[in-house]
C-alpha positions in Angstrom: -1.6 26.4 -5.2 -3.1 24.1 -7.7 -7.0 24.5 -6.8 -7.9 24.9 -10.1 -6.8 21.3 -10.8 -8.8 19.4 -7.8 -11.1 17.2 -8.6 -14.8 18.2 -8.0 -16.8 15.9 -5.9 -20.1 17.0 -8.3 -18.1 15.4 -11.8 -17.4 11.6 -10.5 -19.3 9.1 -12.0 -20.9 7.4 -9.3 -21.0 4.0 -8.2 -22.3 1.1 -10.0 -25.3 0.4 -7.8 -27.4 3.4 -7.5 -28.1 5.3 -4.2 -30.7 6.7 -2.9 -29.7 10.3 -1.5 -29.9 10.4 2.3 -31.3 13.1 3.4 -30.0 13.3 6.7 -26.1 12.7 5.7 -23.3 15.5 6.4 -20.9 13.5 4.2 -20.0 14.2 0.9 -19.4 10.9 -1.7 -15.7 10.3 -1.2 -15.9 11.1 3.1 -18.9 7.7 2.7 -16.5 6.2 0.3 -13.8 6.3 3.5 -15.7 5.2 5.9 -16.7 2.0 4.0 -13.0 1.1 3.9 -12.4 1.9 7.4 -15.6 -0.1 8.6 -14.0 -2.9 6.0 -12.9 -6.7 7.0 -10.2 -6.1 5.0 -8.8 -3.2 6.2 -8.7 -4.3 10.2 -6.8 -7.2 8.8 -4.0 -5.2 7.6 -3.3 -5.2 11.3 -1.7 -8.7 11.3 0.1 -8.2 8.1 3.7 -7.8 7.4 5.0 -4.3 5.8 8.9 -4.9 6.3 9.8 -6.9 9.0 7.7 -10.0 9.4 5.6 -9.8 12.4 6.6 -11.1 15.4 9.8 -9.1 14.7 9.3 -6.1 17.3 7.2 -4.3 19.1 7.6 -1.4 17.5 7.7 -2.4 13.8 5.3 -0.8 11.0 2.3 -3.6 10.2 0.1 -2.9 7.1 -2.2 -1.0 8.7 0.0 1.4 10.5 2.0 2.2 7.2 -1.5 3.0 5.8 -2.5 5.6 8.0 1.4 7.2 7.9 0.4 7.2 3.7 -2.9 8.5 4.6 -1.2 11.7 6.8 1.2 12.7 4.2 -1.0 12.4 1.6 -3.8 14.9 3.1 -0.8 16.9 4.3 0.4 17.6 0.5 -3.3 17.8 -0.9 -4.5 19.8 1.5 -1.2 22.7 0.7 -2.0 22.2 -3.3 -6.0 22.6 -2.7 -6.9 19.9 -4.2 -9.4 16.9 -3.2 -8.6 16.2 0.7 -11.5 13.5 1.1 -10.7 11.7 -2.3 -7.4 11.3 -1.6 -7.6 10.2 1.9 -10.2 7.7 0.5 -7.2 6.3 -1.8 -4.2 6.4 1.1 -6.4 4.1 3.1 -7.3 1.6 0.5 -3.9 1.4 -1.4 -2.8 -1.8 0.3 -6.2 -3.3 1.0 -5.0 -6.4 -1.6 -1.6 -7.2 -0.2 -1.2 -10.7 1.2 0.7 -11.9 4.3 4.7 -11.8 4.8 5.2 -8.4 2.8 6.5 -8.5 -0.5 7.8 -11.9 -0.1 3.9 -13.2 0.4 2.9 -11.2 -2.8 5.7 -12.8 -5.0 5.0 -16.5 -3.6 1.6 -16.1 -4.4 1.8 -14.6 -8.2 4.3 -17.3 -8.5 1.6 -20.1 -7.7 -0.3 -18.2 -9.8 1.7 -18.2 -12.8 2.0 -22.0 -12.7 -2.1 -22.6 -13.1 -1.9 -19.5 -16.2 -2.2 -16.3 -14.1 -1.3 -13.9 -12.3 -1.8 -11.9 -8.9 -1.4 -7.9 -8.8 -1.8 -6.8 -5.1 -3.6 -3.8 -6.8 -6.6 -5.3 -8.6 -6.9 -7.4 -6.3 -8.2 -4.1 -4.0 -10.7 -3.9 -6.3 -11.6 -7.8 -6.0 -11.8 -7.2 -2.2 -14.1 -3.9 -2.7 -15.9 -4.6 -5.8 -17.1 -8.0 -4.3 -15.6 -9.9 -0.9 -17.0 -7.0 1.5 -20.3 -8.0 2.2 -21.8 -5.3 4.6 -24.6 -4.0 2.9 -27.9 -5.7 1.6 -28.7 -3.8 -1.5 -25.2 -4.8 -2.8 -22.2 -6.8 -3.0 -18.9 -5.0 -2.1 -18.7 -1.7 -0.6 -20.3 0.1 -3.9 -17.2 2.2 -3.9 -17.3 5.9 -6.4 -15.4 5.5 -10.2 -12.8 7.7 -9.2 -11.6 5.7 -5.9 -12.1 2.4 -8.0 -10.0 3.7 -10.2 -7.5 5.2 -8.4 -6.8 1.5 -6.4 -5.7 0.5 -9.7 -3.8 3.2 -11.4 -2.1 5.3 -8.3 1.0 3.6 -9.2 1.0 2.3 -13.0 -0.6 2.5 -16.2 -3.4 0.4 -17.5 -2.5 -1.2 -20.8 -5.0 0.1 -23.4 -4.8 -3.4 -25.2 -6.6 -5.4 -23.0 -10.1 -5.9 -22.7 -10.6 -6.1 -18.9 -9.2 -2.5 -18.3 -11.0 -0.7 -20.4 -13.6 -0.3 -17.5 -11.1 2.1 -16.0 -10.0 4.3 -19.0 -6.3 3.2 -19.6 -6.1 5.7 -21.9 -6.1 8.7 -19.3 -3.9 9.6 -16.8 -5.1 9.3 -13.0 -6.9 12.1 -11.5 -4.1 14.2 -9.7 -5.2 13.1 -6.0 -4.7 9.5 -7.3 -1.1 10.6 -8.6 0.0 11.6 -5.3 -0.8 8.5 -3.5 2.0 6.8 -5.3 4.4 9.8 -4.2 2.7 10.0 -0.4 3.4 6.1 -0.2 7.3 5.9 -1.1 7.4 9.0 1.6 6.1 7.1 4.3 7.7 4.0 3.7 11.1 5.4 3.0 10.9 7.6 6.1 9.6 4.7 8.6 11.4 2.2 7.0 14.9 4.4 8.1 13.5 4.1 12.1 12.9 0.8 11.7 16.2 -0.7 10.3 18.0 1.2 12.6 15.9 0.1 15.6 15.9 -3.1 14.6 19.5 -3.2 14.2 19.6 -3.4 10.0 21.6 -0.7 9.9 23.5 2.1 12.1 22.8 5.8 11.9 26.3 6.3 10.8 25.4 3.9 7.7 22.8 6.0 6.8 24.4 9.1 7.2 27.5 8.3 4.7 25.1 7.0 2.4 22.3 10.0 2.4 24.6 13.2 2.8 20.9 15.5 3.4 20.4 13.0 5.7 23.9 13.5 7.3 23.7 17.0 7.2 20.4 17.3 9.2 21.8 14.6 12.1 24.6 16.9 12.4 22.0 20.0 12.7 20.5 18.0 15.4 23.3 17.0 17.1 24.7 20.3 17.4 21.3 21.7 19.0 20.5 18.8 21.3 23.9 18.0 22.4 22.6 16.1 26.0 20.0 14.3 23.7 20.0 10.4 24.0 20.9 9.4 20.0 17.3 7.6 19.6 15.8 11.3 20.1 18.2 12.6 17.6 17.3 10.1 15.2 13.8 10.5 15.7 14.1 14.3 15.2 16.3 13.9 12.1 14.1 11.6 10.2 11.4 14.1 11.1 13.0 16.3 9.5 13.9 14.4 6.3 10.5 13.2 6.3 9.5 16.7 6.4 11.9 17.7 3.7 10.4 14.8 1.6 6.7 16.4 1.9 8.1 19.6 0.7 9.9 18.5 -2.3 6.9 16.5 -3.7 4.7 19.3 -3.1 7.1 21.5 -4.9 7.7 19.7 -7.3 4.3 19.3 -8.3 3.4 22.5 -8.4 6.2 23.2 -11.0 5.4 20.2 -12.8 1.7 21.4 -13.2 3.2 25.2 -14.3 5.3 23.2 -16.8 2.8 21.2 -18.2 0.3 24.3 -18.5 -2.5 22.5 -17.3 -5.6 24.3 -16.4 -8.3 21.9 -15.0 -8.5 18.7 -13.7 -9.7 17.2 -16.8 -5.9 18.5 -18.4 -4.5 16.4 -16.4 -6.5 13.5 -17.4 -4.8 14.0 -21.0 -1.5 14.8 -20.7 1.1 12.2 -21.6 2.6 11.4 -18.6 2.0 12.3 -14.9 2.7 15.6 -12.7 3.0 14.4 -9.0 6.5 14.4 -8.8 9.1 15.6 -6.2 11.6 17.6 -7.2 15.0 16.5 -8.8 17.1 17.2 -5.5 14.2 15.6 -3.5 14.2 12.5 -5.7 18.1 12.1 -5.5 17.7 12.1 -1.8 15.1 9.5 -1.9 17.1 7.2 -4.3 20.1 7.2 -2.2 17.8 6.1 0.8 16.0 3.0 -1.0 19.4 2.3 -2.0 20.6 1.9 1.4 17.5 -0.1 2.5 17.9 -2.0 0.0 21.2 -3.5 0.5 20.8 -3.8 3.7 17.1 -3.8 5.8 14.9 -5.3 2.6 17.4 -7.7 1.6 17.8 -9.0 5.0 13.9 -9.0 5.8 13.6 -11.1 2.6 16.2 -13.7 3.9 14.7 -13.9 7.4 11.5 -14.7 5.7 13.2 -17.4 3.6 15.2 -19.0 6.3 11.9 -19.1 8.4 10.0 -20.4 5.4 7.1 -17.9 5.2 6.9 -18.0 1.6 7.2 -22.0 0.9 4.1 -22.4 3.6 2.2 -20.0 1.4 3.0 -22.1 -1.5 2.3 -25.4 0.4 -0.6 -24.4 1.0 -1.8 -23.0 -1.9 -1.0 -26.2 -2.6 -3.2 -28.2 -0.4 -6.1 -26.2 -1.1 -6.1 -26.9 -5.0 -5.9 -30.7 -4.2 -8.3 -30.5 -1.5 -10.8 -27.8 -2.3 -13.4 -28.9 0.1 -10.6 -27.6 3.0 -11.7 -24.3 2.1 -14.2 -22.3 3.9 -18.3 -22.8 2.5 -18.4 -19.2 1.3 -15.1 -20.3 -1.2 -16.3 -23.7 -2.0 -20.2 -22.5 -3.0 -18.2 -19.9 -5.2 -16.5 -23.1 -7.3 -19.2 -22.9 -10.1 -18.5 -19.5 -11.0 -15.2 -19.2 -10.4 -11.5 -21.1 -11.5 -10.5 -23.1 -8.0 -7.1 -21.2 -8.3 -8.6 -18.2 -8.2 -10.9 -18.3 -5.1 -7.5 -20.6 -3.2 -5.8 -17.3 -4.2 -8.3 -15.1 -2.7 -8.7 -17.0 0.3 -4.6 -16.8 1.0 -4.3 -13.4 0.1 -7.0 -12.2 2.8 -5.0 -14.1 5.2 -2.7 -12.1 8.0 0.5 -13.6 8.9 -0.7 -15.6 12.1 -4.1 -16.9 10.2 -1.8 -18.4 7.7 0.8 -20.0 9.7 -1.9 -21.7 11.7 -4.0 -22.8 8.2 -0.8 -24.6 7.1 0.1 -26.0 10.7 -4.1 -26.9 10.6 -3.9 -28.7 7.4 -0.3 -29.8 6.8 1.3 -30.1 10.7 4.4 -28.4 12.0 7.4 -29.7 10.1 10.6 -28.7 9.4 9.1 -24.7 9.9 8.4 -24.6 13.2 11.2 -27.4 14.6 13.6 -24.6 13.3 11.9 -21.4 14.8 12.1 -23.5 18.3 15.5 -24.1 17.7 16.0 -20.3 17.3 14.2 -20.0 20.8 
């Protein structure tokens, strides 16, 4: 559909350590480029990382890691139907979330709100590119995984604009738009999350598939669909089947609607898009309507409640404690932090040391260093 518009492999600009070409390698830049994240610290860690729910919740639930590879399927699903870069944008779905911290959103907000208080500020974004540009250490040539321009790029741009003002984005080109594989990262994301976030809530009683049904009317329409064929089918099979569906419905609108917007804009290469005013990876307006009404539910309901549980269970204020702890007693932190103290602001590597943490590592850091307390006397009392 949109071949014309992929980005070429042969165009990037490289990485900022030069390799020597191996001569014996069936991968192209952006397939190494993957593997490096996969083969990444950071990215088995996701694995004990909240997405929603905070971990223990279920079972079942989506971690960090498994909403990753969900992004990374719809992703090459819609790239792969509009021709353009599979490997590139695979490269991007798996490192998206590389730089989120512990406890979900709720983690990311305690932390930028420690943050603010020494001057600063934490973006879960750029601080992917912190974790690849220089906390990997795999390699002896270089520090970080010596990832390509456009995937460096992409980590920080899939889903916002660089500000053109200021001096440390200008490594990155603020003023250009993201290459189109980067662009639907942002769309492949809200997909995946929407779509598993709906099985979840339901399965984790958030919300009941008559809830969802009033509020999304595609939705409804679909479960009825089901219903009607698979009359003997337990309800969990005919909610599995119509979120496939919707989920399914979802990939098609953003491809669509894509394509039209690329049409519309009248772009001809990949470097069009680069310079056009706003971005083209967009779902259509019926698909988009459909999505809205489903974060709305969440919303009120699923995300809103995750955010409490994590409150009442005081996963953000032990972040904060122990941000805390660590900026009055430095020499707590691991060697590889403290030997980093003359080149670096203390809050700064604390923040980078927290932010790497999953959601068990953390909870036993502040048990570690500041005991049990009120926490943990109240998650026995909830058995």
């Amino acid at each position: 559909m949109l071949s014309r518009l992929r980005f070429p492999e042969e165009q990037s600009l490289l990485r900022k350590h030069a390799e020597p070409p191996d001569p014996d390698s069936y991968r192209g830049l952006f397939q190494h480029d993957r593997d490096r994240v996969i083969h990444s610290r950071a990215f088995r860690r996701l694995a004990g990382k909240t997405q929603v729910a905070t971990l223990p919740n279920s079972n079942h639930s989506r971690t960090r890691l498994t909403h990753t590879i969900e992004v990374s399927q719809v992703a090459r699903t819609v790239a792969t139907a509009l021709g353009l870069n599979v490997d590139l944008v695979e490269v991007l779905a798996l490192a998206h979330d590389l730089g989120h911290p512990a406890f979900g959103h709720a983690g990311e907000s305690a932390l930028d709100e420690q943050m603010r208080l020494v001057g600063s500020s934490f973006d879960h974004n750029f601080h992917a590119l912190r974790i690849v540009e220089h906390f990997e250490r795999r390699y002896a040539a270089f520090r970080g995984l010596n990832l390509t321009f456009e995937v460096r790029e992409g980590l920080l741009k899939h889903s916002r604009e660089l500000d053109p003002a200021e001096p440390s984005h200008q490594e990155y080109l603020p003023h250009l738009r993201p290459t189109l594989e980067a662009q639907l990262v942002d769309g492949a994301d809200e997909i995946a999350y929407l779509s598993a976030d709906l099985e979840d809530a339901v399965a984790d009683k958030f919300l009941t598939v008559s809830d969802i049904c009033s509020a999304v009317p595609a939705f409804g329409d679909l479960h009825a669909d089901v219903q009607a064929k698979f009359p003997s089918a337990p309800e969990r099979r005919i909610l599995n089947e119509s979120q496939r569906r919707l989920m399914a419905r979802f990939v098609r609108g953003l491809i669509e609607g894509t394509r039209a917007a690329a049409v519309s804009a009248g772009v001809d290469s990949w470097e069009d898009v680069r310079h056009l005013p706003s971005r083209i990876a967009t779902p259509t307006d019926e698909t988009a309507s459909t999505m809205r009404q489903l974060r709305s539910v969440l919303s009120r309901t699923y995300y809103r409640a995750s955010a409490r549980i994590s409150q009442e269970r005081g996963y953000s204020s032990r972040l904060k404690e122990l941000f805390q702890h660590y900026l009055k007693h430095p020499e707590a932190l691991p060697s590889s932090s403290v030997e980093q103290l003359a080149s670096e602001p203390l809050h700064q590597l604390v923040c980078d040391y927290i932010a790497g943490m999953t959601d068990e590592f953390l909870i036993k850091c502040h048990h570690q260093h500041l005991g049990g307390g009120e926490h943990e006397r109240l998650e026995q009392a909830r058995g």
